[in-house]
N, C-alpha and C positions, 0 to 999 in steps of 0.2 A: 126505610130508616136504617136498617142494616147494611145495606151496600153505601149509605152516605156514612155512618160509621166506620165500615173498612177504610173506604175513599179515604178519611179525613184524618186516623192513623196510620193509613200506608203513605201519608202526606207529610206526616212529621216525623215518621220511620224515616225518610226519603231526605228530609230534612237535613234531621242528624248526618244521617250516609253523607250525604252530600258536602260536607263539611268537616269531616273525618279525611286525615292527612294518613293514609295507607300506604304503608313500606311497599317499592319493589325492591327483586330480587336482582343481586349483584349477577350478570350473565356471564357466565362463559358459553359461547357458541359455536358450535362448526362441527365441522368430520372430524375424529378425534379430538376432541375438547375433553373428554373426559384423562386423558392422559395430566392435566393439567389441576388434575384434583387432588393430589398427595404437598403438592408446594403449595399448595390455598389453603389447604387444612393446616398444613405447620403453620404458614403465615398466623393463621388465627390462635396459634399457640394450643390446637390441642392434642392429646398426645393417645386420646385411648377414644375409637370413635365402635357407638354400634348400627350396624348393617341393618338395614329392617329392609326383608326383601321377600319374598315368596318361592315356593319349591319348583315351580315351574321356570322360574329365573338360573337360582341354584342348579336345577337341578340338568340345563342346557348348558352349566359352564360357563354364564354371561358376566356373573362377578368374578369370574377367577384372577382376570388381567388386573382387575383393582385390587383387589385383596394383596395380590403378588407386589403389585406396583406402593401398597401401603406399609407393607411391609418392610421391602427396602427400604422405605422412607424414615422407618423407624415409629411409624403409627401403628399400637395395637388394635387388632379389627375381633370384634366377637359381632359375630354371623347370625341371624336372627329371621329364622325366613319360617316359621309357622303363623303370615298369615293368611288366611281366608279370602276367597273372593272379596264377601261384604265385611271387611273388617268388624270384630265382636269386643265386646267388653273383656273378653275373659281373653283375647289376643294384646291387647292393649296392655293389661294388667301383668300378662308373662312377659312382655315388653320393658315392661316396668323394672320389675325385678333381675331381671338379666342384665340390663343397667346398670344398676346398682353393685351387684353380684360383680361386676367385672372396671367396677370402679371407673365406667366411662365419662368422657367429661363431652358429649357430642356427638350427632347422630348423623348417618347418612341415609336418607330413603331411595329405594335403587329398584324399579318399576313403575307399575300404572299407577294408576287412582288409588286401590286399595293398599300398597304397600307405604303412599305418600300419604292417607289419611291415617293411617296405623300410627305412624312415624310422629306425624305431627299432635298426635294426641297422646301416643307416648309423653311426645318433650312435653307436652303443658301438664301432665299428671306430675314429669319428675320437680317442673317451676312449681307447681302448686301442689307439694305433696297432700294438705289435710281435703281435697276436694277428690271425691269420687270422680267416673266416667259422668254419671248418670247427674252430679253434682253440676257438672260443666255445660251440658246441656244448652242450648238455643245461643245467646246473642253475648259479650261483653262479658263474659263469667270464668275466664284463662287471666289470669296477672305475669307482669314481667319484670325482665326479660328472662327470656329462657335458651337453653342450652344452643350453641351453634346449631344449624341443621343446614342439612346441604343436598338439592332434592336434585335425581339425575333421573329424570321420568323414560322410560323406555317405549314407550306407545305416544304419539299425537292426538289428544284425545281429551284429558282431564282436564288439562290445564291449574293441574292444583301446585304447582311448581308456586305458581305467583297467587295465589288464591288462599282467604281468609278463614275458611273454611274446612270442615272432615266431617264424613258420614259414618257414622257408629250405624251398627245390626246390633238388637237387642232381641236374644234366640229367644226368650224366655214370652216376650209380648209380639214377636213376629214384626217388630216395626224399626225402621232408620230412621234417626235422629239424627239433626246435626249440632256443628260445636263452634262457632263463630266467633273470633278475635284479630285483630291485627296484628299479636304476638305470633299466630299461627302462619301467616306467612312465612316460608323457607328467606334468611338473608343471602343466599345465595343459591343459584340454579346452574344447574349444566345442560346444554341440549345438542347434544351428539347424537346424529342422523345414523352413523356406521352402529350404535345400539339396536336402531330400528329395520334392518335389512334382511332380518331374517326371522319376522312378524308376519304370522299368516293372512291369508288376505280378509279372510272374517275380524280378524282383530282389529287390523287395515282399515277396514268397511267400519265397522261399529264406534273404534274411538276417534275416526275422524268427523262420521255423524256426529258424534257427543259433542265435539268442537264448534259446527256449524251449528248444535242446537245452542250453545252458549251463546254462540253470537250474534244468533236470531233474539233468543229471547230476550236479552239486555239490548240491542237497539230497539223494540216493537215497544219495548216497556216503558211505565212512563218515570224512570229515575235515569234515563238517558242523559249524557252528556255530551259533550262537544268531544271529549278525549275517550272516553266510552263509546264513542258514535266512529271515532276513527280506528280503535284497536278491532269493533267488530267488523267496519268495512273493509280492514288488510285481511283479516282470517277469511271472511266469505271468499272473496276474490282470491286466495290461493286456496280454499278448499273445493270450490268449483272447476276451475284450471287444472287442480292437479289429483285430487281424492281418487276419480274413477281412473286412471293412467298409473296408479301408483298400486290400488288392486290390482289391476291386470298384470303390472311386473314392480315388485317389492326392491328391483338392485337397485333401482335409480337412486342413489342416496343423494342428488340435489334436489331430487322431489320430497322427499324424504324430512331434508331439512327443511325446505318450503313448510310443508305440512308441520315438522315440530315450533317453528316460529309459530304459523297459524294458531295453533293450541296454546300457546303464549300469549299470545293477543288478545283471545276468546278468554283467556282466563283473566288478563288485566281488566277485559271490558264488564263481564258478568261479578267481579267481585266488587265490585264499586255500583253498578247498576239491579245487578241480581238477576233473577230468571224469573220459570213463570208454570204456567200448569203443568207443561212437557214433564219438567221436574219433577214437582209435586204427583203427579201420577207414575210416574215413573220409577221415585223413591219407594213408595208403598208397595208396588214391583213390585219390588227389590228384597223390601223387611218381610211379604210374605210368601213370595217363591223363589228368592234368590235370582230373580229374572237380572242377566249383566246390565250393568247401566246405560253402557254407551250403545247398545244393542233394543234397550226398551226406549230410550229418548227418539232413535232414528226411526223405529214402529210408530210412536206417535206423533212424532212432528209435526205432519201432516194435517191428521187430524185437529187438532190444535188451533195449527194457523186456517185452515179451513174456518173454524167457530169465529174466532177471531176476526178475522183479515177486513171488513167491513171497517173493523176500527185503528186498524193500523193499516190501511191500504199504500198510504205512500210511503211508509217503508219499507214496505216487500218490494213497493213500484223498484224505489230507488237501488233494492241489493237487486234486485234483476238486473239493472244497469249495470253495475257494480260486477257483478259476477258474469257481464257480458250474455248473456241473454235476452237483451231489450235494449230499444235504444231510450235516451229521453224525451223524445218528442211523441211518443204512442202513450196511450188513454194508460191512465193508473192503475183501473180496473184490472185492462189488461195484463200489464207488466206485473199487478200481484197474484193473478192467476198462473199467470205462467211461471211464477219462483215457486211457487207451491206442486205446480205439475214437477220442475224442477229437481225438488226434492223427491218425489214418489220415483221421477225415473232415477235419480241416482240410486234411491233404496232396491228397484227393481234392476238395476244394470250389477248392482252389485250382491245379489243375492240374500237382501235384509228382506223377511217374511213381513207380511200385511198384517198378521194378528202376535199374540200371545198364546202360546199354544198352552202356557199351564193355567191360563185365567182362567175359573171355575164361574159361572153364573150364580152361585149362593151369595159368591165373596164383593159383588161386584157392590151393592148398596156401602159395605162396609169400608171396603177402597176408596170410594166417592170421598164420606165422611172423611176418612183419614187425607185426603188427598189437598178437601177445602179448607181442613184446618191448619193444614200446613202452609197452605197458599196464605191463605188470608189472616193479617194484612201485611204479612213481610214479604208477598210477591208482590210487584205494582207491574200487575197484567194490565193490558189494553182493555180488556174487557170482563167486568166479573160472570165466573159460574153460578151457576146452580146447580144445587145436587142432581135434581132432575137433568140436566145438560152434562154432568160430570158421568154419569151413569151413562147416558147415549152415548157417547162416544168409549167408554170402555164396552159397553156391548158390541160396538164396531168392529172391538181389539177381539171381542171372542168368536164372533161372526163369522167373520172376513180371514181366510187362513193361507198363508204364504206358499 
Protein backbone atom coordinates (compact mmCIF):
# COMPACT_ATOMS: atom_id res chain seq x y z
CA UNK A 1 0.00 0.00 0.00
CA UNK A 2 2.81 2.46 0.59
CA UNK A 3 4.80 2.10 -2.56
CA UNK A 4 1.42 2.21 -4.63
CA UNK A 5 0.85 5.50 -2.64
CA UNK A 6 4.33 6.85 -3.59
CA UNK A 7 3.68 5.52 -7.24
CA UNK A 8 0.46 7.29 -7.54
CA UNK A 9 1.88 10.85 -6.13
CA UNK A 10 5.01 10.77 -7.81
CA UNK A 11 2.55 10.29 -10.80
CA UNK A 12 0.83 13.43 -10.39
CA UNK A 13 3.93 15.18 -9.00
CA UNK A 14 5.22 14.21 -12.57
CA UNK A 15 1.96 15.43 -13.92
CA UNK A 16 2.24 18.82 -12.81
CA UNK A 17 6.26 18.78 -13.83
CA UNK A 18 5.30 17.64 -17.10
CA UNK A 19 3.36 20.52 -18.03
CA UNK A 20 5.05 23.15 -16.41
CA UNK A 21 6.50 25.56 -19.27
CA UNK A 22 10.40 26.16 -17.61
CA UNK A 23 12.49 29.10 -18.66
CA UNK A 24 15.88 28.41 -20.28
CA UNK A 25 18.66 30.36 -20.00
CA UNK A 26 19.80 33.09 -22.67
CA UNK A 27 23.43 31.33 -23.71
CA UNK A 28 26.28 32.93 -24.26
CA UNK A 29 29.04 30.24 -25.39
CA UNK A 30 32.55 29.64 -26.37
CA UNK A 31 36.35 30.37 -25.26
CA UNK A 32 35.98 33.78 -24.00
CA UNK A 33 32.26 34.41 -23.89
CA UNK A 34 32.63 35.71 -20.62
CA UNK A 35 34.25 39.03 -22.17
CA UNK A 36 30.79 39.61 -23.48
CA UNK A 37 29.21 39.98 -20.06
CA UNK A 38 29.64 43.75 -19.08
CA UNK A 39 27.44 44.94 -22.57
CA UNK A 40 24.60 42.17 -21.50
CA UNK A 41 24.54 43.53 -18.17
CA UNK A 42 23.99 47.21 -19.47
CA UNK A 43 21.74 45.90 -22.03
CA UNK A 44 19.47 44.84 -19.21
CA UNK A 45 19.83 48.18 -17.75
CA UNK A 46 21.48 47.34 -14.60
CA UNK A 47 23.82 49.31 -13.15
CA UNK A 48 25.13 47.93 -9.46
CA UNK A 49 25.56 44.00 -9.81
CA UNK A 50 26.66 41.66 -6.61
CA UNK A 51 29.49 38.99 -7.21
CA UNK A 52 28.48 35.94 -5.22
CA UNK A 53 31.73 33.87 -5.62
CA UNK A 54 33.90 31.90 -3.08
CA UNK A 55 37.56 32.52 -1.72
CA UNK A 56 39.01 29.74 -3.63
CA UNK A 57 37.76 31.67 -6.94
CA UNK A 58 38.84 35.19 -5.49
CA UNK A 59 41.37 34.14 -4.06
CA UNK A 60 43.19 32.54 -7.64
CA UNK A 61 42.45 35.93 -9.34
CA UNK A 62 39.68 34.21 -11.58
CA UNK A 63 37.25 37.32 -11.22
CA UNK A 64 39.72 40.01 -11.50
CA UNK A 65 39.37 40.28 -15.48
CA UNK A 66 35.49 40.79 -14.89
CA UNK A 67 35.49 42.95 -12.14
CA UNK A 68 38.13 45.14 -14.16
CA UNK A 69 36.15 44.58 -17.42
CA UNK A 70 32.78 45.89 -15.27
CA UNK A 71 34.14 48.48 -14.13
CA UNK A 72 35.21 50.10 -17.26
CA UNK A 73 31.85 49.51 -18.11
CA UNK A 74 30.66 51.71 -15.59
CA UNK A 75 28.99 48.75 -13.56
CA UNK A 76 29.49 48.84 -9.78
CA UNK A 77 30.51 45.35 -8.65
CA UNK A 78 30.41 44.53 -4.63
CA UNK A 79 32.45 41.15 -4.37
CA UNK A 80 30.82 38.64 -2.08
CA UNK A 81 32.83 35.50 -1.88
CA UNK A 82 32.19 34.04 1.94
CA UNK A 83 30.48 31.24 0.59
CA UNK A 84 30.89 27.76 1.85
CA UNK A 85 31.29 24.55 0.05
CA UNK A 86 27.59 23.50 1.05
CA UNK A 87 26.03 26.75 0.97
CA UNK A 88 24.25 27.70 4.71
CA UNK A 89 21.52 29.83 5.64
CA UNK A 90 23.45 32.24 7.53
CA UNK A 91 25.76 32.73 3.94
CA UNK A 92 22.56 33.43 2.18
CA UNK A 93 21.39 35.77 4.75
CA UNK A 94 25.06 37.81 4.67
CA UNK A 95 24.11 37.69 0.86
CA UNK A 96 21.24 39.40 1.59
CA UNK A 97 22.17 42.31 3.26
CA UNK A 98 25.26 43.08 1.25
CA UNK A 99 22.71 43.63 -1.41
CA UNK A 100 20.90 45.62 -0.02
CA UNK A 101 23.89 47.51 1.80
CA UNK A 102 25.29 48.42 -1.53
CA UNK A 103 21.99 49.12 -3.32
CA UNK A 104 22.40 46.51 -6.07
CA UNK A 105 19.80 46.06 -8.49
CA UNK A 106 21.48 42.26 -9.93
CA UNK A 107 23.56 39.42 -9.27
CA UNK A 108 26.18 37.46 -10.89
CA UNK A 109 26.95 33.88 -9.59
CA UNK A 110 30.65 33.22 -10.72
CA UNK A 111 31.67 29.35 -9.78
CA UNK A 112 30.38 25.74 -8.99
CA UNK A 113 27.30 24.61 -7.61
CA UNK A 114 27.78 26.17 -4.38
CA UNK A 115 28.44 29.82 -5.26
CA UNK A 116 25.27 29.30 -8.00
CA UNK A 117 23.01 27.93 -5.25
CA UNK A 118 24.03 30.70 -2.78
CA UNK A 119 23.26 33.26 -5.61
CA UNK A 120 20.13 32.03 -6.53
CA UNK A 121 18.61 31.83 -3.23
CA UNK A 122 19.98 35.03 -2.33
CA UNK A 123 17.82 36.56 -5.39
CA UNK A 124 14.53 34.83 -4.16
CA UNK A 125 15.12 36.01 -0.52
CA UNK A 126 15.64 39.71 -1.96
CA UNK A 127 12.04 38.99 -4.54
CA UNK A 128 10.33 37.70 -1.47
CA UNK A 129 11.70 39.66 1.44
CA UNK A 130 8.83 38.56 4.24
CA UNK A 131 9.88 34.50 3.64
CA UNK A 132 12.71 33.19 5.51
CA UNK A 133 15.49 30.54 4.02
CA UNK A 134 13.91 27.89 5.94
CA UNK A 135 10.25 29.49 4.80
CA UNK A 136 11.22 28.70 0.93
CA UNK A 137 11.99 25.23 1.50
CA UNK A 138 10.84 22.21 -0.95
CA UNK A 139 8.71 22.99 -4.13
CA UNK A 140 6.78 26.27 -5.70
CA UNK A 141 7.39 28.56 -2.44
CA UNK A 142 9.90 31.64 -4.45
CA UNK A 143 7.33 34.40 -6.17
CA UNK A 144 8.19 36.56 -9.09
CA UNK A 145 10.08 37.86 -10.83
CA UNK A 146 13.21 38.51 -9.31
CA UNK A 147 16.38 40.31 -9.75
CA UNK A 148 18.60 39.72 -13.14
CA UNK A 149 21.00 36.85 -12.37
CA UNK A 150 23.58 35.93 -14.51
CA UNK A 151 25.37 32.45 -13.72
CA UNK A 152 29.02 31.95 -15.16
CA UNK A 153 29.69 28.37 -13.76
CA UNK A 154 33.28 27.54 -13.63
CA UNK A 155 33.46 23.69 -13.23
CA UNK A 156 31.34 21.08 -15.77
CA UNK A 157 29.45 19.60 -13.25
CA UNK A 158 26.12 21.20 -11.64
CA UNK A 159 24.53 22.15 -14.23
CA UNK A 160 22.61 24.68 -12.00
CA UNK A 161 23.24 27.32 -14.70
CA UNK A 162 19.84 26.19 -16.23
CA UNK A 163 18.31 24.33 -13.19
CA UNK A 164 15.31 25.02 -10.97
CA UNK A 165 16.69 24.35 -8.22
CA UNK A 166 19.52 25.15 -4.87
CA UNK A 167 20.66 23.06 -1.95
CA UNK A 168 20.77 24.89 1.40
CA UNK A 169 23.03 23.18 4.56
CA UNK A 170 21.23 23.66 7.71
CA UNK A 171 24.51 23.47 10.31
CA UNK A 172 22.15 23.56 13.22
CA UNK A 173 20.13 19.99 11.98
CA UNK A 174 23.15 18.65 10.00
CA UNK A 175 20.80 18.33 6.80
CA UNK A 176 20.33 19.75 2.82
CA UNK A 177 17.29 20.92 1.82
CA UNK A 178 16.40 22.19 -1.21
CA UNK A 179 14.38 25.21 -2.81
CA UNK A 180 12.57 24.61 -5.98
CA UNK A 181 11.10 27.31 -8.49
CA UNK A 182 11.19 28.24 -11.99
CA UNK A 183 11.86 31.92 -10.83
CA UNK A 184 15.33 30.26 -9.75
CA UNK A 185 16.45 29.53 -13.00
CA UNK A 186 19.43 31.99 -14.00
CA UNK A 187 17.73 34.14 -17.38
CA UNK A 188 21.02 34.08 -18.61
CA UNK A 189 24.17 31.81 -18.51
CA UNK A 190 27.76 32.01 -19.71
CA UNK A 191 29.89 29.11 -20.45
CA UNK A 192 33.53 29.83 -21.06
CA UNK A 193 35.74 26.82 -21.33
CA UNK A 194 39.22 29.32 -20.89
CA UNK A 195 37.36 29.63 -16.89
CA UNK A 196 37.93 25.93 -16.81
CA UNK A 197 41.56 25.31 -17.75
CA UNK A 198 43.13 25.47 -14.78
CA UNK A 199 40.62 23.05 -12.59
CA UNK A 200 42.32 20.32 -10.95
CA UNK A 201 41.80 17.09 -12.17
CA UNK A 202 39.89 15.88 -8.83
CA UNK A 203 37.55 18.70 -9.39
CA UNK A 204 37.66 17.55 -13.29
CA UNK A 205 36.80 13.97 -12.21
CA UNK A 206 34.05 14.61 -9.60
CA UNK A 207 31.82 17.51 -11.26
CA UNK A 208 31.94 15.84 -14.58
CA UNK A 209 30.71 12.52 -12.64
CA UNK A 210 27.92 14.97 -11.04
CA UNK A 211 27.03 15.72 -14.80
CA UNK A 212 26.80 12.06 -15.96
CA UNK A 213 24.98 11.24 -12.68
CA UNK A 214 22.24 14.01 -13.82
CA UNK A 215 21.96 12.43 -16.88
CA UNK A 216 21.70 8.97 -15.85
CA UNK A 217 19.16 9.58 -13.49
CA UNK A 218 16.63 11.66 -15.38
CA UNK A 219 16.64 9.23 -18.41
CA UNK A 220 16.21 5.74 -16.02
CA UNK A 221 13.42 7.83 -14.37
CA UNK A 222 10.08 7.48 -14.96
CA UNK A 223 9.32 11.54 -15.74
CA UNK A 224 11.44 11.04 -18.84
CA UNK A 225 10.88 12.83 -21.90
CA UNK A 226 11.36 13.02 -25.42
CA UNK A 227 13.46 16.36 -24.96
CA UNK A 228 14.75 15.25 -21.51
CA UNK A 229 15.77 11.85 -23.13
CA UNK A 230 17.80 14.03 -25.86
CA UNK A 231 19.59 16.62 -23.54
CA UNK A 232 20.66 13.54 -21.39
CA UNK A 233 21.87 11.49 -24.50
CA UNK A 234 24.15 14.64 -25.79
CA UNK A 235 25.76 14.89 -22.09
CA UNK A 236 26.47 10.91 -21.82
CA UNK A 237 28.10 10.87 -25.25
CA UNK A 238 30.40 13.80 -24.60
CA UNK A 239 31.15 12.88 -21.06
CA UNK A 240 32.24 9.53 -22.06
CA UNK A 241 34.44 10.67 -25.07
CA UNK A 242 35.90 13.22 -23.41
CA UNK A 243 35.69 13.25 -19.04
CA UNK A 244 38.83 10.72 -18.82
CA UNK A 245 41.16 12.73 -21.63
CA UNK A 246 40.37 15.99 -20.17
CA UNK A 247 41.64 14.45 -16.51
CA UNK A 248 44.73 13.40 -17.87
CA UNK A 249 45.34 16.92 -19.56
CA UNK A 250 42.93 20.03 -18.26
CA UNK A 251 44.55 22.67 -21.44
CA UNK A 252 42.40 21.12 -23.91
CA UNK A 253 39.78 23.85 -23.80
CA UNK A 254 37.73 22.21 -26.77
CA UNK A 255 37.30 19.52 -24.37
CA UNK A 256 36.65 21.70 -21.99
CA UNK A 257 33.88 23.31 -23.67
CA UNK A 258 32.43 19.81 -24.73
CA UNK A 259 32.19 18.98 -21.25
CA UNK A 260 30.70 22.57 -20.03
CA UNK A 261 27.83 22.03 -22.83
CA UNK A 262 27.54 18.46 -21.52
CA UNK A 263 26.65 19.90 -17.88
CA UNK A 264 24.15 22.22 -19.65
CA UNK A 265 22.31 19.39 -21.06
CA UNK A 266 22.38 17.33 -17.93
CA UNK A 267 21.09 20.18 -16.31
CA UNK A 268 18.10 20.99 -18.77
CA UNK A 269 17.42 17.23 -18.82
CA UNK A 270 17.33 16.57 -14.72
CA UNK A 271 15.40 19.78 -14.03
CA UNK A 272 12.27 18.88 -15.94
CA UNK A 273 12.72 14.96 -15.26
CA UNK A 274 14.48 15.00 -11.83
CA UNK A 275 16.96 12.56 -10.33
CA UNK A 276 16.77 9.72 -8.13
CA UNK A 277 18.44 7.83 -5.00
CA UNK A 278 22.27 8.90 -6.21
CA UNK A 279 20.85 12.11 -5.01
CA UNK A 280 19.02 11.74 -2.21
CA UNK A 281 21.92 9.72 -0.60
CA UNK A 282 24.27 11.79 -1.54
CA UNK A 283 22.43 15.02 -0.28
CA UNK A 284 22.36 13.58 3.37
CA UNK A 285 26.35 13.22 2.61
CA UNK A 286 26.62 16.26 2.25
CA UNK A 287 24.17 17.94 5.34
CA UNK A 288 26.21 15.46 7.67
CA UNK A 289 29.79 15.28 6.68
CA UNK A 290 30.10 17.92 4.26
CA UNK A 291 30.94 14.89 1.83
CA UNK A 292 31.50 17.26 -2.05
CA UNK A 293 28.60 16.47 -4.03
CA UNK A 294 29.79 15.90 -7.35
CA UNK A 295 32.49 13.53 -5.56
CA UNK A 296 29.66 11.52 -3.35
CA UNK A 297 27.14 11.16 -6.65
CA UNK A 298 30.33 9.39 -8.60
CA UNK A 299 30.98 7.00 -5.29
CA UNK A 300 27.65 5.97 -5.61
CA UNK A 301 26.51 5.81 -8.92
CA UNK A 302 27.22 2.57 -9.38
CA UNK A 303 25.85 1.17 -6.60
CA UNK A 304 22.46 2.52 -7.41
CA UNK A 305 22.18 1.58 -10.93
CA UNK A 306 23.49 -1.84 -9.78
CA UNK A 307 19.83 -1.99 -7.45
CA UNK A 308 18.18 -0.76 -10.06
CA UNK A 309 19.30 -1.81 -13.53
CA UNK A 310 16.70 -4.89 -13.84
CA UNK A 311 14.25 -2.21 -14.12
CA UNK A 312 15.70 0.14 -16.32
CA UNK A 313 17.81 -2.25 -18.40
CA UNK A 314 17.17 -0.74 -21.72
CA UNK A 315 18.23 2.46 -20.89
CA UNK A 316 21.52 1.84 -19.72
CA UNK A 317 21.34 -0.78 -22.78
CA UNK A 318 20.75 2.34 -24.96
CA UNK A 319 23.47 5.00 -23.15
CA UNK A 320 25.87 2.14 -23.73
CA UNK A 321 25.34 2.56 -27.36
CA UNK A 322 25.20 6.04 -26.90
CA UNK A 323 28.33 6.62 -25.32
CA UNK A 324 29.90 4.03 -27.79
CA UNK A 325 30.56 1.18 -25.76
CA UNK A 326 27.92 -1.34 -27.32
CA UNK A 327 26.61 -1.77 -30.23
CA UNK A 328 22.57 -2.18 -30.85
CA UNK A 329 22.25 -5.35 -31.93
CA UNK A 330 23.96 -7.20 -28.41
CA UNK A 331 21.46 -8.54 -25.50
CA UNK A 332 20.30 -5.55 -23.21
CA UNK A 333 21.34 -7.23 -20.38
CA UNK A 334 24.57 -7.03 -21.61
CA UNK A 335 24.80 -3.55 -22.85
CA UNK A 336 23.48 -2.43 -19.10
CA UNK A 337 26.01 -4.31 -17.47
CA UNK A 338 28.64 -3.02 -19.38
CA UNK A 339 27.55 0.97 -18.82
CA UNK A 340 27.51 0.29 -15.20
CA UNK A 341 31.29 -1.51 -15.42
CA UNK A 342 31.60 1.73 -17.53
CA UNK A 343 31.15 3.85 -14.87
CA UNK A 344 33.20 2.13 -12.06
CA UNK A 345 36.23 2.19 -14.68
CA UNK A 346 35.81 5.83 -15.27
CA UNK A 347 35.63 6.28 -11.32
CA UNK A 348 38.77 3.97 -11.05
CA UNK A 349 40.90 5.53 -14.24
CA UNK A 350 40.24 8.55 -12.53
CA UNK A 351 41.13 8.20 -9.02
CA UNK A 352 37.30 8.59 -7.43
CA UNK A 353 37.44 6.15 -4.04
CA UNK A 354 34.92 3.15 -3.86
CA UNK A 355 33.63 4.15 -0.19
CA UNK A 356 33.06 7.22 2.05
CA UNK A 357 35.74 7.52 4.15
CA UNK A 358 33.78 9.81 6.87
CA UNK A 359 30.55 7.39 6.76
CA UNK A 360 30.37 6.20 10.46
CA UNK A 361 28.14 2.79 10.87
CA UNK A 362 25.96 4.43 13.90
CA UNK A 363 24.91 7.13 11.21
CA UNK A 364 23.91 4.87 8.54
CA UNK A 365 20.01 3.71 9.69
CA UNK A 366 19.56 7.50 10.14
CA UNK A 367 20.98 8.38 6.49
CA UNK A 368 18.74 5.77 5.04
CA UNK A 369 15.53 7.47 6.77
CA UNK A 370 16.66 10.76 5.63
CA UNK A 371 17.66 9.76 2.27
CA UNK A 372 13.82 7.97 1.54
CA UNK A 373 12.26 10.77 2.53
CA UNK A 374 13.59 12.85 0.36
CA UNK A 375 13.24 10.52 -2.45
CA UNK A 376 9.91 9.63 -1.91
CA UNK A 377 7.56 10.78 -3.96
CA UNK A 378 9.32 13.71 -5.62
CA UNK A 379 12.07 11.31 -7.08
CA UNK A 380 10.34 8.90 -9.86
CA UNK A 381 13.18 6.27 -9.50
CA UNK A 382 12.79 3.02 -11.68
CA UNK A 383 12.60 1.26 -8.86
CA UNK A 384 11.51 2.01 -5.07
CA UNK A 385 13.88 1.39 -1.92
CA UNK A 386 13.62 0.21 1.18
CA UNK A 387 15.21 1.27 4.20
CA UNK A 388 16.48 -2.22 4.48
CA UNK A 389 18.14 -1.81 0.72
CA UNK A 390 18.92 1.81 1.38
CA UNK A 391 21.18 0.81 4.41
CA UNK A 392 23.02 -2.24 2.21
CA UNK A 393 24.09 -0.30 -0.02
CA UNK A 394 25.49 2.69 2.28
CA UNK A 395 27.18 -0.17 4.30
CA UNK A 396 28.91 -0.95 0.81
CA UNK A 397 30.04 2.93 0.88
CA UNK A 398 31.69 2.14 4.40
CA UNK A 399 33.01 -1.24 3.53
CA UNK A 400 34.55 -1.04 0.31
CA UNK A 401 37.50 1.84 0.72
CA UNK A 402 39.22 3.49 -2.28
Amino acid sequence: MKKFFIRCLSKFIGFIMGRMDLPEPELLSGPGSLKKLPALIQSKGVRSVLLVSDKGITGIGLIDPLVQALDKAGIDCTVFDDVQPNPTIANIDSGVEIYRANQCDGIIAFGGGSPMDCAKVINARIGNPKKTVIQMQGGMKVSGPLSPLFAVPTTAGTGSECSLGAMVSDPESHEKFGVASPYLVPPYAILDAELMIGLPPHITSSTGMDALTHAVESYIGNWASDYTNLHAEQAVEIILRDLEATYLDGTDVDRRQNLAMASHHAGLAFTRAMVGYVHAISHNLGGLYGVPHGLANAVILPFVLDFCRQDCEAQLAKLAVIGGIGRDNEPTETLSLRFIDKVREMNRNMDIPTGIAQLRASDIPNLAKRALAEAHPQYPVPRLMKQSECEAILRKLLTITG
